[in-house]
N, C-alpha and C positions, 0 to 999 in steps of 0.2 A: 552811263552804262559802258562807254567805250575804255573808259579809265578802269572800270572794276575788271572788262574781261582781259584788260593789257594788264595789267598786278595780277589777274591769275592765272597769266600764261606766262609769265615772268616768274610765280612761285612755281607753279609746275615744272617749268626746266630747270631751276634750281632744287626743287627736289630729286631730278631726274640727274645733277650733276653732283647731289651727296651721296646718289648712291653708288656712283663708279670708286668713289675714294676720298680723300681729304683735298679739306678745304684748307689753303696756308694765309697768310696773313694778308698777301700781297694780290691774293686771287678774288675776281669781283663777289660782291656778296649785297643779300637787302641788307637796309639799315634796321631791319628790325632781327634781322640772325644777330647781327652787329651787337646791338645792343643786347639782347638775351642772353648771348654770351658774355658779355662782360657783367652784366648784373649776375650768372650763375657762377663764374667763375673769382666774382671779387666775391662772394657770398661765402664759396666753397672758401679762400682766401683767409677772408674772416675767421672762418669757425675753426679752423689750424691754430689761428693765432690765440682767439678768443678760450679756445679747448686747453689751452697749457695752461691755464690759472688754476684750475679747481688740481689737477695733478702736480703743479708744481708747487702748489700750499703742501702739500706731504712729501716732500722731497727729504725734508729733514725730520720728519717724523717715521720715516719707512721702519720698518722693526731691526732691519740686519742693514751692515754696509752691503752689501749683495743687493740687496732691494734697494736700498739707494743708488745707488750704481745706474742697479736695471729704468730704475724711473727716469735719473735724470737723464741718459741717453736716448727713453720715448719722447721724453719731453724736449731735447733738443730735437730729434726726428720731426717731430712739427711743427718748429719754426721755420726747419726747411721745405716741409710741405707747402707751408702759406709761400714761403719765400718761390716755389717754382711758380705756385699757381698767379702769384703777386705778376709773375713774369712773362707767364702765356697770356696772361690779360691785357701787359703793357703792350702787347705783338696788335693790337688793334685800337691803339689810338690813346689809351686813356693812360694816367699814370699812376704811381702807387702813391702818389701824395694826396692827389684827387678821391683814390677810393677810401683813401683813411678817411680823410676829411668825412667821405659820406656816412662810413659807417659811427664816427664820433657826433656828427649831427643827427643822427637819428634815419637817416635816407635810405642807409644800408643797412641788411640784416645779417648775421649767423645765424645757426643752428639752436634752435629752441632747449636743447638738452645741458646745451653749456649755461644755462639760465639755473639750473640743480646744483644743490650745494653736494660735498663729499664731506659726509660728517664722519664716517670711520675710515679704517683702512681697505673694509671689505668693498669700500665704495670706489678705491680704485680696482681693483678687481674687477666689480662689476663694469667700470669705465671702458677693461681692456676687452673685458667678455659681450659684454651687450655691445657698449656705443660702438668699438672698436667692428666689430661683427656689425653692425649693422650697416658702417662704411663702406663694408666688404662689398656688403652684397648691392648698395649705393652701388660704387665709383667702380667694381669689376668693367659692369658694361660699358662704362668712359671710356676704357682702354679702345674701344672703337667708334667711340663718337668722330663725327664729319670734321671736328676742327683738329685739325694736327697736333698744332703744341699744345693742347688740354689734352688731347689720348694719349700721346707721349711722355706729360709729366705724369697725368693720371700711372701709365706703365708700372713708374718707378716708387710713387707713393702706394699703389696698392702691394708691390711686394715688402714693403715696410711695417704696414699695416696689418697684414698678416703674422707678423711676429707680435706685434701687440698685443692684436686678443690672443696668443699662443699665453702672451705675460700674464693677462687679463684671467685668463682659464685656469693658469697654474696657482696664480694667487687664491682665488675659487677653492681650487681643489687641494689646496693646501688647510682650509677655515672648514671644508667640508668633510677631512678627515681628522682634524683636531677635538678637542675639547669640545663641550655642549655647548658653553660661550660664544667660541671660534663659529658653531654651527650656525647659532641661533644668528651672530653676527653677518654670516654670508646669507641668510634666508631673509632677511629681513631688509638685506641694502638689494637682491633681488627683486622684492616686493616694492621696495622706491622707486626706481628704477627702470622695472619693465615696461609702464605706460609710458612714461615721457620717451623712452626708446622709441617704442611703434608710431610715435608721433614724429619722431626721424623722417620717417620716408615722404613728408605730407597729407594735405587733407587727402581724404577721400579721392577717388578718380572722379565722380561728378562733382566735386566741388575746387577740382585744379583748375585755376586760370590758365598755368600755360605748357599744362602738358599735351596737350593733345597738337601745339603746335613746333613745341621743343621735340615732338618725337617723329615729326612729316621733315624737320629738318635733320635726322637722326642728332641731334645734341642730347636727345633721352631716347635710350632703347626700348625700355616696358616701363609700366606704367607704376603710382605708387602702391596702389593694391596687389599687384603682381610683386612687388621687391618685397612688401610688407608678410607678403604671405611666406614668400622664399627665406626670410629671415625666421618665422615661426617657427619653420619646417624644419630648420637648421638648431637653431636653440633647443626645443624643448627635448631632444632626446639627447643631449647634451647637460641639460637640467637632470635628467634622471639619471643618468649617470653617477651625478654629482650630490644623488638624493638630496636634491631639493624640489620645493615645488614650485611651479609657475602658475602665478595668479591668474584666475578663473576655470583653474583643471581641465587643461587644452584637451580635447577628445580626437581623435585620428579619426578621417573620414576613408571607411575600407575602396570607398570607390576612385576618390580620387589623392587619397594618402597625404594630404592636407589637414595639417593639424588647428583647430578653431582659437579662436582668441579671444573672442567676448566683445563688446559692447568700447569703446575709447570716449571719453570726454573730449571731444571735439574746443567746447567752450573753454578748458583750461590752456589746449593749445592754442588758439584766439587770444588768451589772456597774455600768455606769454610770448606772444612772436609781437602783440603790441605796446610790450615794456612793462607788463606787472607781474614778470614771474618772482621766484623768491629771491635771484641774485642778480636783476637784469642789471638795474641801479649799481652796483658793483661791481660788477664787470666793466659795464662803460666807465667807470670811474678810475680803475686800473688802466682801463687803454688810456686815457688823455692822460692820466701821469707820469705813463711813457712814454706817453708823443711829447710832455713837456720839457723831461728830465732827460731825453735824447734828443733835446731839441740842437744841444751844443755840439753834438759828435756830427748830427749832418749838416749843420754849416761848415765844422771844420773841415769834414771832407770833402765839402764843395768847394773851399779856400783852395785846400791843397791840390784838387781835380783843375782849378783854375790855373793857380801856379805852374801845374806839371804840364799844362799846354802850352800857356805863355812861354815856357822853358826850351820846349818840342819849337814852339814859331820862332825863338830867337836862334 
């Protein structure tokens, strides 16, 4: 009894000391902030990395040098996202050799949406419009989460990010005023789409493990039902804009101006956060052939990072 009331006068002041400001790397913390942060933040990490396959397979299929252009610079943009996050992660102990490792063994996850193929073009679109937008409304709040270098990097990836679904939108609204093709093409990578989106934010609020304690630490500000809603709210009159429809014919609620969204298959997310979505198998196939095939470059540059000291001591 005397250990449970000392751990919850112990989490009580450290809650009581995320809420004056941030936490830095060097400042005391539990071992379980510790840890949650690095599992959120190699995760978040991950899904940057893991997110440039399905957009980078059309790099060279984009219709105009313009769209190519614009892709391949989104797609560098999130190699530097994982690469900051890779780096506020190493600020607490673990390293980025460690989190590959996990996420190639199976131990770590991504983002369930990057487990969706991009069978047209209108599916980057949809990539930059939904996924992109749903990041939005994800990692905005980050920008004030308790740990420093995660709301810091978060800062500079969310003003990134917002130019993406800006990309996301315009491709969109380019299929939406084109040809009945081009139409039918954007309403239909819509339709694929929008579920595994809303499945972005998480299960359920009573079925999250660890938000309720990720958010007494401020590392999450609101909950996933509250982001999930906020993104609805945001898309679907952006859908009609774009006359297209959004599956399950959202209804606006006059009192609290909340737009509805119908029913999720919870069990298809289940499915694919435990490795049977339709790309999981190749995705992680592609990361170890990059961990393999760069396996040469980071030994070299740990030769020559050797050399250049030995150099400096003599």
């Amino acid at each position: 009894m005397r250990k449970k009331n000392a751990a919850d006068a112990a989490d009580a002041a450290f809650c009581a000391r995320v809420a004056e400001g941030f936490v830095e790397p060097g400042d005391a913390m539990p071992d379980g902030y510790r840890a949650t942060l690095i599992r959120q933040m190699s995760q978040h990490a991950h899904s940057e990395i893991v997110g440039m396959e399905p957009e980078g397979n059309w790099i060279t299929r984009a219709p105009s040098l313009r769209r190519k252009a614009i892709l391949l610079a989104k797609v560098q943009d999130e190699a530097g996202h994982g690469l900051y996050l890779y780096g506020a992660a190493e600020t607490l102990g673990t390293t980025r050799a460690e989190m590959t490792r996990q996420l190639l063994a199976g131990e770590a996850k991504y983002s369930s949406i990057f487990n969706y193929p991009a069978l047209t073009w209108a599916d980057i679109g949809a990539i930059g419009w939904l996924v992109d937008g749903a990041a939005i409304i994800n990692q905005v709040p980050l920008c004030r989460c308790s740990f420093g270098p995660y709301a810091r990097a978060m800062q500079r990836i969310c003003k990134e990010e917002s130019f993406h679904q800006r990309q996301g939108f315009e491709i969109m609204l380019a299929l939406a005023r084109g040809e009945k093709a081009q139409r039918e093409m954007a309403q239909n990578s819509l339709n694929r789409w929008w579920e595994p989106t809303l499945m972005m934010f998480g299960p359920p609020d009573g079925e999250s493990r660890h938000s309720a304690q990720s958010m007494r630490w401020k590392i999450k500000l609101h909950s996933n039902d509250e982001l999930r809603q906020r993104f609805v709210n945001m898309i679907v009159p952006q859908a009609r804009y774009l006359k297209l429809r959004v599956p399950g014919s959202p209804k606006k609620d006059r009192r609290t101006g909340d737009y509805s969204y119908g029913p999720i298959n919870w069990e298809e997310f289940r499915n694919v956060i435990a490795g049977n979505g339709p790309c999981n198998r190749d995705r992680l196939r592609a990361r170890k052939k990059a961990e393999e095939d760069g396996k040469w470059v980071r030994e070299a540059s740990a030769a020559f990072a050797k050399k250049h000291l030995e150099r400096r001591a003599a």
